[in-house]
C-alpha positions, 0 to 999 in steps of 0.5 A: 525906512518904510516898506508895506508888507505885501510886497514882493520886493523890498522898497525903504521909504522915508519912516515919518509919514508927516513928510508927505501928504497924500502920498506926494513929497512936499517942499518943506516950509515953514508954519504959522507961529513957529519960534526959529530960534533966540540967536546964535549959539554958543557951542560949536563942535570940536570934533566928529568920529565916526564910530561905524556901524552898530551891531545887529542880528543877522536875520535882520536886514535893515530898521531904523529910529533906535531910540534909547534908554538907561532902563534896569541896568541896560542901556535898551534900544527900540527901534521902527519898521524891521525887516528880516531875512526869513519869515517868523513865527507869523509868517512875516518878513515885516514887523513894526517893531523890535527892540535889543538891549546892552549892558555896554554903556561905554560908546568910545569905541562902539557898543557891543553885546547887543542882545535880541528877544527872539521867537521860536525860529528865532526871529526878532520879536516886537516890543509892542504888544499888538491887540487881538484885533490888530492881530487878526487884521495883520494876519488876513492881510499878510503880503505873504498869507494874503486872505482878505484884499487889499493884501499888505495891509496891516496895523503899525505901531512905530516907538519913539522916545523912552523915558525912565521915571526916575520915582517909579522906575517904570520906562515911559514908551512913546508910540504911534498907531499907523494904519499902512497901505500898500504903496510908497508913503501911504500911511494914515496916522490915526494917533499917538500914545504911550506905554508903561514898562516895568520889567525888561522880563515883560512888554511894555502895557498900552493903556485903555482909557474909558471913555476913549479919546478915539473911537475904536481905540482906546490906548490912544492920547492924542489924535491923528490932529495932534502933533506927534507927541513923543518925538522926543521926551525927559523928565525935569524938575519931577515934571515929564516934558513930551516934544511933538514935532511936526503934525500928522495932517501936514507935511510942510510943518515941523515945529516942535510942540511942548507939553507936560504932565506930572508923570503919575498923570500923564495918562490923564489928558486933563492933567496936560498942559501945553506951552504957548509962549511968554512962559505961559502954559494952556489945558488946550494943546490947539495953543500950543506954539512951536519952541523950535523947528527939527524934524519929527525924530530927535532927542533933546536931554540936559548937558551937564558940560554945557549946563543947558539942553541940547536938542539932536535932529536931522535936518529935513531933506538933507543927509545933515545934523544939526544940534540947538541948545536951551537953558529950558525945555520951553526955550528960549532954543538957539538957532541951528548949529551944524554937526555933521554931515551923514553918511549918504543913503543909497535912497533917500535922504538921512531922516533920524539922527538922535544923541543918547544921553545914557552914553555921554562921556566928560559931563557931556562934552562927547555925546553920541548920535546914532542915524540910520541909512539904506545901503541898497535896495534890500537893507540899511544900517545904523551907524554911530558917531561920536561928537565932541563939543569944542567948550562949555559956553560962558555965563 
């Protein structure tokens, strides 16, 4: 759901930029060296519920991506592009992000007792800290205040994945620096990150590494050459492992990268090492091979019912949900199984189902799965389904 803020009508737009390539929708193909998957599964789906739509705030007409996580007592949800009924404190009807928390952690029949960090005119806030810079660009570019073309310009910072290092205590949030133009797809990546949260009493912090790994901005892990790291993210066996599904620089490619780090280093690139098959792991993310292809949103968390990770995406182009399992972050992955079929958006197509682990019930045997979808020209809901897995697969 993408929508650049200076224009005067709202128009949703796919959220991954990595679908599209100069603005044009590409056919989805296939790349090079990408691992489709070790055989059939064996786990399939007993049953589906839709659980309806979840909760928001009611200045807020539509956002997407909802990633989760279990953080100091709450389950807490951040979420991309927000769109609201009455400009903020700054004058926007767009922010890139924003973020809303619960102590509900029973999904059965739906979470409630959302609450949502406002401004002063009580506004949604956003969960990441822009920099001064960013700050002053989005403000002479305002849609809405416009004092320097091109108007509607602006700075995004879109979240993904979150991850509690469970030593620490602190919320690793996954992140992605977007420069956003006017016009349907026009974004240009410029790199991926992450920040360090330590309190729900105060925003997460965007590092600044020295020297920069890209110029002119230093809180930036990986470039926009990269994959997408942070699609998805957990911590096993005392080691953090970070999905990058798909590349900024093609459309035609979603195959999910795999890299880990130690978790005290992991804003350390030289600590990084990247999977590149047969079991073996290099210092070069360049050789890094694809362990499966989804899409550039999803989760993958370990099931305790079925005793391996399971992996909860949208299928590209398509208002389906697919699911693939693993005895290892690295794979060998299943191919594919079918969950179910989204309810259809207004525009577009289904983009960013994902399961919330800190929700699943029976050892993981029901699992929850949240998408978004446009409900019209000027709004989207987010609604949550309850999957449950029809057995435990035999050894």
């Amino acid at each position: 759901m993408r929508k650049p803020f200076g224009f005067s009508s709202m128009h949703f737009t796919r959220r991954w930029f990595g679908l599209f390539c100069m603005g044009t929708v590409i056919v989805l193909a296939v790349g090079c060296g990408i691992h489709l998957g070790a055989g059939a599964s064996d786990v399939s789906v007993a049953s589906v519920k839709d659980l309806g739509t979840i909760p928001t705030d009611s200045d807020i007409l539509g956002r997407d991506g909802g990633y989760s996580a279990a953080f100091q007592g709450y389950s807490v949800w951040l979420y991309g592009d927000t769109f609201l009924a009455q400009p903020n404190a700054e004058g926007y009807t767009l922010i890139s992000d924003s973020w809303s928390y619960t102590s509900d952690l029973d999904a059965a029949a739906g979470i409630t007792g959302f609450q949502q960090p406002t401004d002063s005119t009580g506004s949604p806030t956003m969960v990441l800290p822009e920099t001064p810079a960013e700050q002053a660009f989005n403000a002479a570019h305002n849609g809405n205040s416009c004092q320097q073309p091109p108007c509607g310009e602006r700075w995004a910072l879109w979240p993904s994945s979150v991850v509690v290092d469970p030593e620490s205590g602190n919320a690793l949030v996954f992140y992605a620096l977007v420069l956003a133009r006017p016009g349907s797809f026009n974004f240009q990546a410029i790199g991926n990150s992450l920040a360090t949260w330590q309190s729900l009493q105060q925003l997460p912090q965007r590092p600044t590494l020295n020297p920069p790994i890209v110029v002119g901005h230093p809180d930036l892990l990986f470039t926009e050459n990269e994959p997408n790291f942070g699609s998805a993210a957990l911590i096993a066996n005392g080691m953090l492992y970070v999905y990058g599904c798909g590349l900024p620089t093609s459309g035609t490619d979603k195959g999910c990268r795999l890299g880990r780090v130690a978790p005290t280093n992991v804003l350390d690139r030289s600590s990084w090492s990247f999977y590149v098959g047969d079991g073996r792991w290099s210092s070069q993310d360049s050789d890094a091979v694809s362990v499966f292809t989804g899409d550039n949103i999803l989760s993958v968390a370990w099931n305790s019912y079925l005793q391996k990770y399971i992996a909860v995406y949208s299928a590209p182009f398509s208002n389906d949900v697919m699911m693939r399992t693993a005895t290892a972050p690295e794979g060998l992955w299943s191919n594919e199984v079918f969950v179910f079929t989204a309810m259809a958006p207004t525009q577009e197509n289904v983009y960013d189902a994902h399961a919330h682990s800190e929700y699943d019930q029976n050892g993981g045997q029901t699992i929850y799965v949240s998408y978004s979808r446009s409900t019209g020209a000027f709004t989207s809901e987010m609604r949550l389904v309850a999957v449950t897995l029809a057995s435990a697969p035999t050894n």
